[in-house]
Structure formats: structure tokens, C-alpha cells
C-alpha positions in Angstrom: 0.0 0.0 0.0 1.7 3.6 -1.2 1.0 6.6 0.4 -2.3 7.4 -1.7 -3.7 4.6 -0.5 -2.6 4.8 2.7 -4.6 8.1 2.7 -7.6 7.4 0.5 -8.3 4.1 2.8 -8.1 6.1 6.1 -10.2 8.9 4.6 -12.9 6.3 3.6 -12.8 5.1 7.3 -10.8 1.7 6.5 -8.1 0.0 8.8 -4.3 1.2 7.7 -1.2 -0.5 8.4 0.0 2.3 9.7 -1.2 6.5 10.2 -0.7 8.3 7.4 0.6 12.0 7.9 -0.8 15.0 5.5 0.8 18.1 6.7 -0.8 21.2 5.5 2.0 23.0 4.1 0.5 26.6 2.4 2.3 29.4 2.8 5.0 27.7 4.5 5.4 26.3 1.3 6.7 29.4 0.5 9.5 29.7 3.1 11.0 26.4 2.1 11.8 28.0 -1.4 13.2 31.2 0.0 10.1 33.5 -1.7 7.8 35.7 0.4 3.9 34.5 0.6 2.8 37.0 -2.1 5.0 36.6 -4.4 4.0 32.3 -4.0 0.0 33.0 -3.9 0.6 34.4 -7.4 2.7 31.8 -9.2 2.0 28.3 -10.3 6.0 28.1 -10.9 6.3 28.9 -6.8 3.3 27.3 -5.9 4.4 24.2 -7.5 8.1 24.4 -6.7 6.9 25.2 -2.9 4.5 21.6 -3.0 7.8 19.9 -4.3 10.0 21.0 -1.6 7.6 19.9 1.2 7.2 17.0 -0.4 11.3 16.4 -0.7 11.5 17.3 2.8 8.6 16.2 4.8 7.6 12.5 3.3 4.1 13.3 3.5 1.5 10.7 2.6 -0.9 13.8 0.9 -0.5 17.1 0.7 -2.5 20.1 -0.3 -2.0 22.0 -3.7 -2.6 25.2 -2.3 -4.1 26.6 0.9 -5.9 29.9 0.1 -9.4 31.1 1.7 -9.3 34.0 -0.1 -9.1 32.7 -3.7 -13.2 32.3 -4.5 -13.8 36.0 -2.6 -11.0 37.6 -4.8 -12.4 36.2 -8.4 -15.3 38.1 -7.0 -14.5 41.1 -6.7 -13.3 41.4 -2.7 -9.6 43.0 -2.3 -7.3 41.0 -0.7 -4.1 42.7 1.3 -0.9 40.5 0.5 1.1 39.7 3.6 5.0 38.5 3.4 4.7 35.4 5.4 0.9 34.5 5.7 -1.7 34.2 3.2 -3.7 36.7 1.9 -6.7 38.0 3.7 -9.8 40.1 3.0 -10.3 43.9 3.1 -13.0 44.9 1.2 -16.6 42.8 1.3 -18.1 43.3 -2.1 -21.6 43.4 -1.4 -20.7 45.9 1.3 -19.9 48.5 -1.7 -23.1 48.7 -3.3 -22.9 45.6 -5.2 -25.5 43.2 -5.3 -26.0 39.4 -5.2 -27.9 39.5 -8.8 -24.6 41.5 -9.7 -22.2 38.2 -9.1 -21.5 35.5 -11.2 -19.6 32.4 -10.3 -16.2 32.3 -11.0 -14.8 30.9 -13.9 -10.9 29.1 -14.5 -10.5 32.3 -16.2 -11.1 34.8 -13.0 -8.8 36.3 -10.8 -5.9 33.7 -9.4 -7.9 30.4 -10.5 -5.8 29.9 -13.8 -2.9 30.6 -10.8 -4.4 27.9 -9.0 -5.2 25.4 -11.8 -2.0 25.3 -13.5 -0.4 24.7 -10.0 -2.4 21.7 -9.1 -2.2 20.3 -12.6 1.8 20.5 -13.0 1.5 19.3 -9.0 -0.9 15.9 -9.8 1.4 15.5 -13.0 4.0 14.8 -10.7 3.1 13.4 -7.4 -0.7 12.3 -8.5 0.5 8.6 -8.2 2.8 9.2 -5.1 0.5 11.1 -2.5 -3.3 12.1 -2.4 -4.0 15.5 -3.8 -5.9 17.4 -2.3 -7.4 20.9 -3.5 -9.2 23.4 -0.8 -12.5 24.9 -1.4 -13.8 28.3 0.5 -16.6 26.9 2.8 -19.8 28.2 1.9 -20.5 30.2 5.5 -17.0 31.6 5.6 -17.3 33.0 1.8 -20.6 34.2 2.8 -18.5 36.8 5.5 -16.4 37.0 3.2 -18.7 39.3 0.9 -21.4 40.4 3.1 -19.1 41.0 6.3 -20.5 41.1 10.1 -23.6 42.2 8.9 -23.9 38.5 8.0 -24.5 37.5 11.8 -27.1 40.1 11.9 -29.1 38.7 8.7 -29.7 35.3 9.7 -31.8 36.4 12.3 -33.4 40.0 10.2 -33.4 39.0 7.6 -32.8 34.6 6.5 -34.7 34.5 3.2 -32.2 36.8 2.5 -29.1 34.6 4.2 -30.4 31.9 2.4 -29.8 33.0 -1.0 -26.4 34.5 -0.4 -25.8 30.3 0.8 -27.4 29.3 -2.1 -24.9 31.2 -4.3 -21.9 30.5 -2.2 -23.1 26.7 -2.7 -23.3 27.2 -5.8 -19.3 28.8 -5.8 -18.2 26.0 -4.0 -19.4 23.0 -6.0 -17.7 25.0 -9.2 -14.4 25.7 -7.7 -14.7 21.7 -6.1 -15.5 20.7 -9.9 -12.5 22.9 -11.4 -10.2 21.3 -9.3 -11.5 17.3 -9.5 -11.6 18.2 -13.0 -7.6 19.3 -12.5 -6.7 16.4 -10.9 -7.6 16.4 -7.3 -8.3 13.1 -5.0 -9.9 15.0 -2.3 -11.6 17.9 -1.7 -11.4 19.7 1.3 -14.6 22.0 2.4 -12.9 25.0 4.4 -15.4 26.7 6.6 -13.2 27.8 9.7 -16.4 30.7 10.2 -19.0 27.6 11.3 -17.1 27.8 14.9 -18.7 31.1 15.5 -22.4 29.8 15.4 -24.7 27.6 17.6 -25.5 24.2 16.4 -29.2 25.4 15.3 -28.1 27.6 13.4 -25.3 26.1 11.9 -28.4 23.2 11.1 -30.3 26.0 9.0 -28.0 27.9 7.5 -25.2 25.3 7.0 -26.0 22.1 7.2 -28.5 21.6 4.1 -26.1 23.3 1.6 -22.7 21.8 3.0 -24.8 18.4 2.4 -25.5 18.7 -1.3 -21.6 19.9 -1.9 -20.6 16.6 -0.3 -22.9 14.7 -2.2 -21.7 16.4 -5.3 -17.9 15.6 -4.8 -19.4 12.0 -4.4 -20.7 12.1 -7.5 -18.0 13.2 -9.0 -16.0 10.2 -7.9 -14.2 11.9 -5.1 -14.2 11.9 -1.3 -14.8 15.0 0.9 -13.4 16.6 3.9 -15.1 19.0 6.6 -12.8 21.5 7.8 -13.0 23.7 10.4 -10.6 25.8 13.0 -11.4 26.8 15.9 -14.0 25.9 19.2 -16.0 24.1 16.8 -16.9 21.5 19.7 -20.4 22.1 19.3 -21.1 21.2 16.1 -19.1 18.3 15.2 -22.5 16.5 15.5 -24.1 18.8 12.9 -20.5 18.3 10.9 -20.9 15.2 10.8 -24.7 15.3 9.7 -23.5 16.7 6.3 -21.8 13.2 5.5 -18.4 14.2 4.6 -15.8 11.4 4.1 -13.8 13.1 6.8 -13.5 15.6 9.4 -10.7 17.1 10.0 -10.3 19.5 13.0 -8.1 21.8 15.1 -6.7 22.0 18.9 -9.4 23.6 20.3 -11.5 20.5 20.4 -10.4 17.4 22.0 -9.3 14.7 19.3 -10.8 11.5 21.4 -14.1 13.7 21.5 -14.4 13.6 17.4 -13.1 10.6 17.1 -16.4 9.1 19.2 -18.6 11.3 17.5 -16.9 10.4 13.8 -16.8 6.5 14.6 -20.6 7.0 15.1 -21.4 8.5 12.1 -18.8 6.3 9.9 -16.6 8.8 9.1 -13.2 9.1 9.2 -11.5 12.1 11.1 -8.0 13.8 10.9 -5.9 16.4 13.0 -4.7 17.9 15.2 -1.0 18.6 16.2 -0.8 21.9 17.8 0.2 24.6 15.6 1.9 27.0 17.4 2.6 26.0 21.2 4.4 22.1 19.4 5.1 23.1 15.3 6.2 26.5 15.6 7.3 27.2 19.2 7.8 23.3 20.3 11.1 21.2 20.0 11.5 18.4 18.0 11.1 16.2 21.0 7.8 18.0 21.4 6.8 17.4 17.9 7.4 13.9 18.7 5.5 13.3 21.7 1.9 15.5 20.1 2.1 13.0 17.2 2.8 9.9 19.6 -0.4 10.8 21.4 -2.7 12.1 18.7 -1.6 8.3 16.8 -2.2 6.7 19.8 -6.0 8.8 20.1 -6.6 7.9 16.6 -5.6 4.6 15.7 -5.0 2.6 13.0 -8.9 3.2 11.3 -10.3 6.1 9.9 -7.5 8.5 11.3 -5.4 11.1 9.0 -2.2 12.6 11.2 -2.6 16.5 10.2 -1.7 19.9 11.9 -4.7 21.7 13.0 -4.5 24.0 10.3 -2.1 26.0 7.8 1.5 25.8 9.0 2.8 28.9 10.1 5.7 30.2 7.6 8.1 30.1 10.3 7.4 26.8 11.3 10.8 25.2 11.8 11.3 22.4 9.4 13.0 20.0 11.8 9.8 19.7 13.8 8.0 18.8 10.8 10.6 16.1 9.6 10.2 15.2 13.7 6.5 14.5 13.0 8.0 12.2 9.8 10.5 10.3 12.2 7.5 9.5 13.9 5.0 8.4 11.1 7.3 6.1 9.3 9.2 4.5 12.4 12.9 6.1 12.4 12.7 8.3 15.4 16.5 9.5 15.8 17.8 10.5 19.5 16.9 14.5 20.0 17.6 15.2 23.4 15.8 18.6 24.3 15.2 19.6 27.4 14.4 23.4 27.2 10.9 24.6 27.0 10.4 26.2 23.8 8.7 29.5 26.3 11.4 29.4 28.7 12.6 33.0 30.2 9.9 34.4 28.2 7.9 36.8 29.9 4.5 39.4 29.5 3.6 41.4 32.7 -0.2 42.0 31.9 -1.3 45.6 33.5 -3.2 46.1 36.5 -6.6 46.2 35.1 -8.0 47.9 38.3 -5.7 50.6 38.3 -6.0 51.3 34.4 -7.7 54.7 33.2 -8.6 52.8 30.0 -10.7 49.3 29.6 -8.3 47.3 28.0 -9.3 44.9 25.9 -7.0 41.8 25.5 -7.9 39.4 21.6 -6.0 36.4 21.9 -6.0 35.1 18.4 -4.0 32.7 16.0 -3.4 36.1 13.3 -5.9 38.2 12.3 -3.8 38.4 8.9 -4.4 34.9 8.0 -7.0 33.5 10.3 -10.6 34.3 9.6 -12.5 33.6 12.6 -9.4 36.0 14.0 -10.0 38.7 11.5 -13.7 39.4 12.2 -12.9 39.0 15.8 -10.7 42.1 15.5 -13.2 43.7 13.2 -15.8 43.0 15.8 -13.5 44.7 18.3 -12.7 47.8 16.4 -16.3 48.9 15.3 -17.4 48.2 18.7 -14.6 50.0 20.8 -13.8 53.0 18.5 -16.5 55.1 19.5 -15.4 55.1 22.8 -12.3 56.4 21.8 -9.3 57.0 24.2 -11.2 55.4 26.8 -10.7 52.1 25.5 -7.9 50.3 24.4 -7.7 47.1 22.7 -4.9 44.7 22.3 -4.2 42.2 19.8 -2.5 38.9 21.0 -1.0 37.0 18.0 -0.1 33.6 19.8 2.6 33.2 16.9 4.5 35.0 19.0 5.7 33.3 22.2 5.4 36.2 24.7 1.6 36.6 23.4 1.5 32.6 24.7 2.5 33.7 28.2 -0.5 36.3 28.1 -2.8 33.9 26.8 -1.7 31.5 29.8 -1.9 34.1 31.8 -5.1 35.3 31.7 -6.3 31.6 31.6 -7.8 31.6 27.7 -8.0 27.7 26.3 -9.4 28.8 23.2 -8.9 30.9 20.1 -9.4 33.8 19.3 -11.2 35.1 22.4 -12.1 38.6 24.0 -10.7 39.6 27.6 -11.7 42.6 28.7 -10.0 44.4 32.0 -8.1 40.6 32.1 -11.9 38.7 32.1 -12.6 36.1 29.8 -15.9 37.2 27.8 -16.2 35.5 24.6 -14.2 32.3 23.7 -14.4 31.8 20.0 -17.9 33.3 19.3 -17.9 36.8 17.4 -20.4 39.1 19.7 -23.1 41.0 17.8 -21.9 45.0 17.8 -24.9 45.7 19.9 -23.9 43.6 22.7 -20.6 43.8 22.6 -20.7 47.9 23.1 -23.0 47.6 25.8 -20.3 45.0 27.2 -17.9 47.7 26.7 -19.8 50.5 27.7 -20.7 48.8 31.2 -16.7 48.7 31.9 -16.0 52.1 30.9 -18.6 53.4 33.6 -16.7 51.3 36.0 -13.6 53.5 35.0 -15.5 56.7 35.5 -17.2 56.1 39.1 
């Protein structure tokens, strides 16, 4: 059994002879070649000489083609801001600038980066197809909802859900294209990325998501191909509803306990992947470290139905010994790495004396707002709702790629991201508050301040 079928067995919930490892290498892709992310997100030569690399180097048993949310809400018309060593992300909501659904049309392999794209995972199947299982990432449909309408989404399912409903509709209808584009182009698997679903209740996730997630699943099938759920973030609640939509696979994040989906997957008959940490074992963590999160997440996830991935996007800076660590691991050749240090030790963050402070500070721990969406419209969240209160607030974003922002999320006792803190309490772990109630959250501090 090769590598493909190591992987295309697991994902269809069969017993392996042993775990096969996809690590999702996007823009770190880009790092291992020596280019910034933007100048990789815009060439098939980088793209595909980036896949090669980590490949070469990390003896994966699939990897992805390309790892880019932003790609459908570009073609469309959004504006993206290019970042040097994350993907891009989303400035501009289209239907925010007086555009209008009846005004879009789905993308074509002619629009914006797809022919980028296309040519990327063609050359890429050309020459791994028969090595390693393909896969090719599609925007979920909630996520590239937000993506054009903005916030104002969270508002509309509730004024207005006829109208919610048919921006779905055509984000379905987005999706299955893009998914046919790239099964057409040579991918084995196709990967539904909806990292936004973690900021909604399971009832509503069953309205508004779980009908048209469904049909895209059962169009991949029918297309021959098998399909992935994946989602970042506290997305605890609805791996039931996840699960509902009968994917081939769910693939999750550290935020939810793996032997928790793996009881709720085994149920359902679906196979399930993750979830090395990203940042606290891949990018801050040892090799020894690297070792032991794979040893236990194999050991969690067995020899059925289980696909050994990070939690999400490797960070560019993810060192690429801890990866190859993760290799040693998967195929049996562990080599002696004696390291003892902790990968935060003598780093410190003194976090201010809240009582004492003129301003309510406001403390967002998140992954990056650059390149993680639930992150980004967190901070968005933050920003409309606290700039009207102007110097008397402060807010403070926490990127835990950086090790001293770990210490402050340890500190102030978060387990999840992203998450608001406000005057060092805990308010909102991985949900995006609607502005209303998060400025009358914010307002009830700042009297505090001024008694």
C-alpha cells in the first residue's frame, strides 16, 4: 500500500497499516523555497516548486496543492491585502460596496488567481498524482458568505434569513464550481474549508449550513471523489451537525479534543484527521515536542479512519525540523533528539493592572488576524465596537505566533482561540459578539472607570 492509498483508505474510514501524515503546508510552502507568501500565492512556478520542496522534505503521505481562503472571494470582486509570510486576507466585502448578489456571477478558470491555482495543481498531480493524495481546498460556503457580506452576516440570519439563504445558495453554488474545477484538474480530495461555522450555535449552523454543506458533499461524491469538513477553531459544538452533512472526513483543530471527534466520527462512519498543535508544538515546540503531540494524537486515533494532520495552515516560520520530527514518527525512524528546554522558557508578558488602568483594555487572543478568519472578524468585531469610545478604550491584539503573546494567553487563563478579555476577564471564547452587545459590554466597563 503507497501513500495514496494509505490516505484514500483512512479517509474512507478503513483499517491502515500504519497512520498516514498530511501536513498542511500553504504558505510555508513558501519559506522552504526562499520567496515571500505573495509573491508564492501568485505563481504556479512557486506554488508548484513550494509543494515539491515539502514534499522532498517532509515524506508526506498527501498534501494540499494550495491553501488559500481568499481565492473564491477575490475572483469576486473582494480585495485582498498581501502579507509576506501569511496568506492573503480580506479587506473589502463586495456586497458591502453597493454591489449586489444579482450582480455576481460564479467564477470561472479564467477569473482572478484560479488559472494561478489550476495550473499549479495540474503540474503538481502530473507529478506526485501517483505518489501522495492530492488534495485541492475549497472556501466553505459560510465563511465565503463573510467573506462578501461582512459582520452584517450575523445580523441577517436572524433580520433577515430568506435573505441569508440565497447568499448560501450562491456560495453553494461557488463551491461546487471551484470543487468541480479542481476534480476536474486532478484532485483526489476535496477539502470544504469553513473555519467561520465555529462562531455559530449548532441550530443555526443546522439552518444555515448544514442543508447546503450536504448537497456539496454529495456532489464531490458524484464526481467520484471523497470529501473533507474542515474547520478551525472551538467548533466543539457542532461536530454533530459536521458530521450530519456526511463528509468522508472531518478534519479538526486544537481547540477540540481529538478523542471527543473521534467518538462522534466513529458513530457517524466517518473518518476524522488532526490535530498537532500549531503553534505551542510546530512553531514554538522542540523536535522532542513534535514527537510526543504525534505519539499521542496516533495513539488517540488509531489505525482506522484517522489522518495525522496539523490543525490547520502551517505557520511560515514553522521550523522544518519539527515537521521532519513528525516524519520520524509516522514512518518508524525516530533518531535521538535530546531537548530539554521549554520552547517559552525565560519568556515573559507582565499583563497591567486592570483595576488601576484609566482605559478598559481589551486583550484578543487570536492565532493572526492576517491569516486566520474567525481571528479577523474578531478584531473587526472589536474595532467597530470599541472606537466610539475612543481613548477610553484600548484594545490589544494577542497574535499567539509570538511566544510572549502565549504567556499572556496562559496568563489570563484563555484555552481557546481567538477570544475577548476585557479588564483581564474572559468574555467571549471563539464566538464573534453581535456589535450591539458587545458595546454595551464595553460601555458597562467604561462606567466602572468613571465612578
Amino acid at each position: 500500500m503507497n501513500s495514496k492509498e494509505l490516505v484514500m483508505n483512512a479517509i474512507h474510514n478503513k483499517e491502515v497499516e500504519r497512520t498516514p501524515w498530511v501536513p498542511f503546508v500553504g504558505c510555508h510552502a513558501a519559506k522552504l523555497i526562499g520567496v515571500t507568501a505573495t509573491e508564492f500565492f501568485r505563481s504556479a512556478d512557486l506554488i508548484y516548486d513550494g509543494v515539491m520542496k515539502a514534499y522532498e522534505e517532509y515524506n508526506p503521505d498527501g498534501l494540499p496543492a494550495l491553501f488559500d481562503l481568499q481565492i473564491e472571494a477575490e475572483a469576486l470582486g473582494c480585495e485582498l491585502q498581501y502579507a509576506d509570510t501569511n496568506p492573503p486576507s480580506v479587506q473589502t466585502h463586495i456586497l458591502e460596496q453597493g454591489k449586489t448578489l444579482d450582480d455576481l456571477k460564479i467564477p470561472t478558470e479564467k477569473d482572478g488567481r484560479f488559472p494561478v491555482a489550476l495550473e499549479s495543481l495540474r503540474r503538481i498531480v502530473a507529478s506526485l498524482g501517483d505518489k501522495i493524495a492530492i488534495y485541492g481546498l475549497i472556501t466553505g460556503p459560510f465563511t465565503l458568505a463573510l467573506h462578501l457580506k461582512g459582520t452584517d452576516i450575523f445580523f441577517a440570519m436572524y433580520d433577515n434569513p430568506e435573505e441569508t439563504h440565497k447568499l448560501m445558495r450562491f456560495c453553494t453554488d461557488v463551491a461546487k464550481h471551484t470543487a468541480k474545477m479542481y476534480m476536474d484538474a486532478g484532485a483526489d480530495i476535496i477539502a470544504v474549508v469553513d473555519p467561520m461555522t465555529s462562531q455559530i450555535s449548532p441550530d443555526t449552523f443546522h439552518e444555515f449550513v448544514t442543508p447546503y454543506c450536504t448537497e456539496i458533499f454529495e456532489y464531490i461524491r458524484e464526481n467520484g471523489k471523497a470529501g473533507s469538513f474542515f474547520v478551525c477553531g472551538n467548533a466543539k459544538n457542532n461536530i454533530e451537525e459536521m458530521c450530519s452533512c456526511k463528509p468522508e472526513n472531518v478534519s479538526i483543530d486544537e481547540n477540540i479534543p481529538l478523542d471527543y471527534v473521534r467518538d462522534v466520527c466513529r458513530e457517524h462512519g466517518i473518518s476524522f484527521g488532526g490535530n498537532i498543535k500549531l503553534t505551542l508544538t510546530i512553531l514554538f515546540g522542540s523536535p522532542t515536542d513534535n514527537i510526543q503531540d504525534a505519539q499521542n494524537c496516533m495513539a488517540i486515533g488509531g489505525n482506522k479512519g484517522f489522518i495525522l494532520a496539523p490543525g490547520c495552515d502551517i505557520p511560515f516560520d514553522a521550523p522544518a525540523e519539527n515537521l521532519k520530527a513528525v516524519t520520524s514518527v509516522v514512518h518508524g525512524n525516530i533518531s535521538d533528539i535530546v531537548e530539554d528546554e521549554s520552547a517559552l522558557a525565560g519568556v515573559e508578558y507582565e499583563l497591567p493592572d486592570y483595576a488601576n488602568e484609566k482605559q478598559v483594555i481589551m486583550d484578543v487572543i487570536t492565532l493572526d488576524s492576517e491569516s486566520c478568519a474567525p481571528c479577523q472578524y474578531m478584531m473587526e468585531a472589536v474595532r467597530t465596537a470599541a472606537d466610539p469610545y475612543g481613548d477610553k478604550v484600548k484594545y490589544i491584539e494577542h497574535k499567539i505566533k509570538d511566544k510572549e503573546s502565549v504567556v499572556c494567553m496562559m496568563k489570563l487563563g484563555v484555552q481557546n482561540i481567538p477570544t475577548i478579555c476585557i479588564d483581564g476577564d474572559v468574555k467571549y471564547v471563539s464566538i464573534i459578539p453581535d456589535y450591539q452587545e458587545l458595546s454595551d459590554v464595553i460601555g458597562e466597563y467604561v462606567s466602572r472607570k468613571e465612578k
